[in-house]
C-alpha positions as CSV (number, residue, x, y, z in Angstrom):
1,X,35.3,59.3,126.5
2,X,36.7,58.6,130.2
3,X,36.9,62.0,132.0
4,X,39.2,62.2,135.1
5,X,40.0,64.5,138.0
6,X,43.0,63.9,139.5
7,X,42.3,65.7,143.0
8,X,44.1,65.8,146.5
9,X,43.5,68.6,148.9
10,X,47.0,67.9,150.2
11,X,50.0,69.7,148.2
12,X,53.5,67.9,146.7
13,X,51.8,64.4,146.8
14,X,52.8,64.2,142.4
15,X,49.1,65.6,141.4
16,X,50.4,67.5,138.7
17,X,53.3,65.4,137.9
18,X,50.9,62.7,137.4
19,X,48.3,64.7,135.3
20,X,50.4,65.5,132.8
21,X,52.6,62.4,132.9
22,X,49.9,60.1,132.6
23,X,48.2,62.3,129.7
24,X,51.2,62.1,127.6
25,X,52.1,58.3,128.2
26,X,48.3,57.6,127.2
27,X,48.9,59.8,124.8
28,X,51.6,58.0,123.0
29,X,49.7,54.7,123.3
30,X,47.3,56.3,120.6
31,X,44.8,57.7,122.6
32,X,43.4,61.0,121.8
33,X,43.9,63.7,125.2
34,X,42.8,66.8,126.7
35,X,44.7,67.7,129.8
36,X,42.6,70.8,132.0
37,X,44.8,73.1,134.4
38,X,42.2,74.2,136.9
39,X,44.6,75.1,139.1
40,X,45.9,78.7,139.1
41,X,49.8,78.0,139.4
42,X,49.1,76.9,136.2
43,X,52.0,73.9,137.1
44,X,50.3,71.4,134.4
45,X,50.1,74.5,131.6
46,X,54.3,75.4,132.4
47,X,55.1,71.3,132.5
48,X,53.9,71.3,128.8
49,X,55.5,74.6,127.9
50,X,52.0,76.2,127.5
51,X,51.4,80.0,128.8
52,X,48.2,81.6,128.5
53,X,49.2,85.5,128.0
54,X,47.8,88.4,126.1
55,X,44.2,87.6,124.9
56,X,44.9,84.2,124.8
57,X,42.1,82.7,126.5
58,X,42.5,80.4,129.7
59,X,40.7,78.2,131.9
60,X,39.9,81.9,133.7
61,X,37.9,83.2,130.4
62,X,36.3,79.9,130.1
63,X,34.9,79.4,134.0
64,X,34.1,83.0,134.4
65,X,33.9,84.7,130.7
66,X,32.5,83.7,127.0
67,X,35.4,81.8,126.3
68,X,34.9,78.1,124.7
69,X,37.0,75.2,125.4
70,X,38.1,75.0,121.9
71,X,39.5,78.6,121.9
72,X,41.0,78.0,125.1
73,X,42.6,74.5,123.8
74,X,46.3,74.5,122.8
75,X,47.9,71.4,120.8
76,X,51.2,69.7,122.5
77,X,51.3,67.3,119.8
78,X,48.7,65.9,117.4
79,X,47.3,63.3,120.8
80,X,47.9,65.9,123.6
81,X,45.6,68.6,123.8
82,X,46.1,71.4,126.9
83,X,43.5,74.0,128.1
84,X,46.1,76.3,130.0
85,X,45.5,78.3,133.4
86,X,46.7,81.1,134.9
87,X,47.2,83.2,137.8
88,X,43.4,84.9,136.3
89,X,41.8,82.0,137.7
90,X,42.5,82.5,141.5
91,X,39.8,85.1,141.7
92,X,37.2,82.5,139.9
93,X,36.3,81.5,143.6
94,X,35.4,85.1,144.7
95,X,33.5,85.8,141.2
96,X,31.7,83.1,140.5
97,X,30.3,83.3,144.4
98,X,27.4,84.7,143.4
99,X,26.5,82.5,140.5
100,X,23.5,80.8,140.1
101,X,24.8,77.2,139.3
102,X,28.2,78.0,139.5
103,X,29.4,74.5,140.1
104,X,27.8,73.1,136.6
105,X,29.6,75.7,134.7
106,X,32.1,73.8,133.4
107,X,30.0,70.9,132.6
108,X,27.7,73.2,130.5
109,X,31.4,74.3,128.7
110,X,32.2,70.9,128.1
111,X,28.8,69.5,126.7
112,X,29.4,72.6,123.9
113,X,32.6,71.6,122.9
114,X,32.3,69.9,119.3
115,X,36.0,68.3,119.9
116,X,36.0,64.8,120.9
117,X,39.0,62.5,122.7
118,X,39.6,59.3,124.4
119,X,40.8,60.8,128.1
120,X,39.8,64.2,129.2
121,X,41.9,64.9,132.2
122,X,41.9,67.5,134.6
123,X,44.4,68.7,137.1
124,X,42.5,70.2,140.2
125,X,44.0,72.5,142.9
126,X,45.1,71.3,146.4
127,X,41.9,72.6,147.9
128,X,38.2,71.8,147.9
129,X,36.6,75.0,146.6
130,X,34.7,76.3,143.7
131,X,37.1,74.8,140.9
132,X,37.3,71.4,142.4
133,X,33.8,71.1,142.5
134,X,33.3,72.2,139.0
135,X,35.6,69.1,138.4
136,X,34.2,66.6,140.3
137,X,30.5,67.6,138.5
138,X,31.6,67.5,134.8
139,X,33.4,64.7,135.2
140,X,32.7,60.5,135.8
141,X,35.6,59.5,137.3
142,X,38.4,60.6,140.0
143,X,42.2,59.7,140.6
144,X,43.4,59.8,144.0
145,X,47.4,60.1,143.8
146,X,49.0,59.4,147.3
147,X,52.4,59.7,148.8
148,X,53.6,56.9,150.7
149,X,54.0,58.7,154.5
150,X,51.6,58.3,157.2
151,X,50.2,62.5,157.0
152,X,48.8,60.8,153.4
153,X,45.5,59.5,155.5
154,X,45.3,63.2,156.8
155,X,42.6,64.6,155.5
156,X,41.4,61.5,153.6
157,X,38.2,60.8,154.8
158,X,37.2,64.4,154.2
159,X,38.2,64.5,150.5
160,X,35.8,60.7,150.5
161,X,33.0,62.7,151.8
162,X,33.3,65.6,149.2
163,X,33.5,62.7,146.9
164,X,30.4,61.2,147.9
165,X,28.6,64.1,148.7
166,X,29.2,65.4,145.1
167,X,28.3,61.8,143.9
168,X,25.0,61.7,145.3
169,X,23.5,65.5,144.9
170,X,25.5,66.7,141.8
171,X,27.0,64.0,139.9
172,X,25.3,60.5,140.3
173,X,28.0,58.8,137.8
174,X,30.9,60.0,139.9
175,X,33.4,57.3,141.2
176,X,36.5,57.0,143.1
177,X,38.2,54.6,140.4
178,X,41.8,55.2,141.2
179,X,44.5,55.6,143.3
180,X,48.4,55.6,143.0
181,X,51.0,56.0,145.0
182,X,53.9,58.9,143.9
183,X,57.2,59.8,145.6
184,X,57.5,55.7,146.2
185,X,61.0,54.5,147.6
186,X,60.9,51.1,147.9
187,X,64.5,50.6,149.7
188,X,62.3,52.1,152.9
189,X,60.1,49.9,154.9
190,X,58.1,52.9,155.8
191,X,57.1,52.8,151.8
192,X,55.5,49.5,152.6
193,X,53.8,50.1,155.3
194,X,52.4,52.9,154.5
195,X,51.0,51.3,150.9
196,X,49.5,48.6,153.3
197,X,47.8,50.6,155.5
198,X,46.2,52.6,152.5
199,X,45.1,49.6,151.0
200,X,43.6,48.4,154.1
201,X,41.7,51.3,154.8
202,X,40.6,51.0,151.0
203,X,39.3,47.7,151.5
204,X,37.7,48.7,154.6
205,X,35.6,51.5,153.7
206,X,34.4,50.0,150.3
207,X,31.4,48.2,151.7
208,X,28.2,50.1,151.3
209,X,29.7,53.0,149.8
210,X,28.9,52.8,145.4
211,X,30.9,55.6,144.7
212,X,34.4,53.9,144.9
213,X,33.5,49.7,145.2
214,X,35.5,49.7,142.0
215,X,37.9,51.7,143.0
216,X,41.5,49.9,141.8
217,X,45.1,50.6,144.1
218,X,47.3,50.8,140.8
219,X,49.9,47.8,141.2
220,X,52.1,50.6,139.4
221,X,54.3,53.0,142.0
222,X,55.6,55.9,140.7
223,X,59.2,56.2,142.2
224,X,61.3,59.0,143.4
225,X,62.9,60.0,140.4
226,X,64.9,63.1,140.3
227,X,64.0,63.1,136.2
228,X,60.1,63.8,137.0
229,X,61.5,67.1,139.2
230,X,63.9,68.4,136.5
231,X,61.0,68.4,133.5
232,X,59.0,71.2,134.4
233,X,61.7,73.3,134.0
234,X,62.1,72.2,130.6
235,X,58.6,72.4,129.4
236,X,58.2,68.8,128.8
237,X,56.1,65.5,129.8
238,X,58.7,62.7,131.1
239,X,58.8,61.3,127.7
240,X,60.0,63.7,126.4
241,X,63.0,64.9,128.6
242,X,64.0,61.2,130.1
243,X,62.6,58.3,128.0
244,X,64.6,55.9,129.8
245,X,64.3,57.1,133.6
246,X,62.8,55.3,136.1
247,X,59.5,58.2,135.9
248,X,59.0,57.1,132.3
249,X,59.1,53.3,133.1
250,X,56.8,54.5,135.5
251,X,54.1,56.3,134.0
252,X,53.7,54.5,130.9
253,X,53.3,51.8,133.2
254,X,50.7,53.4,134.9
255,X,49.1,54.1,131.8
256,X,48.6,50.5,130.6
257,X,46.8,49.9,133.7
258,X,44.6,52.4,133.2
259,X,43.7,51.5,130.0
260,X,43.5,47.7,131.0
261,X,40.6,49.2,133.4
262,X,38.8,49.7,130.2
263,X,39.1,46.5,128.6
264,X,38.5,44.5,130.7
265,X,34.8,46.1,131.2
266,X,36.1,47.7,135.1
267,X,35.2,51.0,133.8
268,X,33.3,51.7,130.7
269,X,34.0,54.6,128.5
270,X,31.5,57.5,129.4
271,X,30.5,61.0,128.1
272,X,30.4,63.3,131.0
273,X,26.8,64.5,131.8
């Protein structure tokens, strides 16, 4: 199983849109799915039509009660699988404060789940607390989406040393193996620029630093596509409400890279620790 956390500190760079985008395209190229909200909006849960209400558990119940993955889970379709937040989980940070080895919980959740798939894929809040580092330990792999503007560097290095820092004292299979640019318009040269400098400073910092040398800039750019903003509201992956936009194209796109990663022996399939 690849497991991926799709992290950026930053807000509105496509995090979410890409989560759940990317689940259901590699969804729909056979693969077996679990898409994680660990971000209390719960934007991932509500793009996929999922609530958690009532005594439904959520990703809240599972961090910070006896919940199990499994009763949390809640099936999209027979390949897309969805462990729902909610607005609960905002007060995981203050509870779980106190815990002794709070930041291996959900590893120790997901090593007791009995379900298997081919991508477990979380969706991490725009900050770098409690919840994202419960991420970045229980799983092997991170995506970095970016938008194309020169603020997308801002706060970059930081998010690489959390990265690293998690890598080396938490998690020693963690990589960077990832990153995509959203929000692309490629009639601006600004776009271009901006995708050169990224990959520059890609290039650049890769020497001497194992945790993203294999670290792939996805040929794939997601484009501005007013499709990808209207789904949400309709409780459905891009597939689903636009199969012909440009944010479909996109995405499944996307998807075939990621896959390709695996075939051709850039990332091998691993079981989280």
């Amino acid at each position: 199983m690849r497991s991926i956390a799709v992290i950026n500190q930053k807000g509105g760079v496509g995090k979410t849109t890409s989560s759940v985008n990317l689940s259901a395209a590699l969804a729909r190229s056979g693969r077996r799915v679990c898409l994680m909200d660990l971000d209390p909006q719960a934007h991932a849960s509500l793009h996929l039509g999922i609530t958690a209400v009532g005594d439904q558990p959520s990703m809240y119940e599972v961090l910070c009660g006896d919940a199990t993955i499994a009763e949390a889970r809640h099936h999209y379709n027979d390949q897309l699988s969805v462990v729902p937040s909610n607005l609960d989980l905002a007060a995981a940070e203050l509870e779980l404060a106190g815990e002794v080895g709070r930041e291996m919980i959900l590893r120790d959740k997901l090593a007791d789940d009995p379900e298997s798939f081919d991508y477990l894929i979380l969706d991490c809040p725009p900050s770098l607390g409690v919840l994202t580092i419960n991420a970045l330990v229980a799983v092997n792999e991170v995506f970095l989406p970016l938008q194309p503007h020169f603020l997308a560097l801002h706060g970059l290095s930081k998010l690489l040393r959390t990265i690293e820092i998690v890598s080396r004292r938490l998690n020693e299979g963690l990589r960077l193996s990832g990153v995509v640019l959203c929000m692309y318009d490629s009639n601006t040269r600004l776009a271009a620029e901006v995708s050169t400098d990224i990959d520059e400073f890609f290039q650049a910092a890769q020497g001497g630093r194992d945790f993203f040398q294999k670290a792939k800039f996805f040929d794939t750019r997601i484009r501005r596509n007013i499709r990808l903003a209207e789904a949400p509201s309709f409780g459905q992956p891009i597939f689903d409400y636009s199969a012909d936009s440009n944010g479909s194209i996109d995405y499944q796109a996307l998807a075939e890279e990621v896959i390709a990663q695996e075939e051709s022996a850039e990332i091998a399939p691993r079981v989280a620790a």
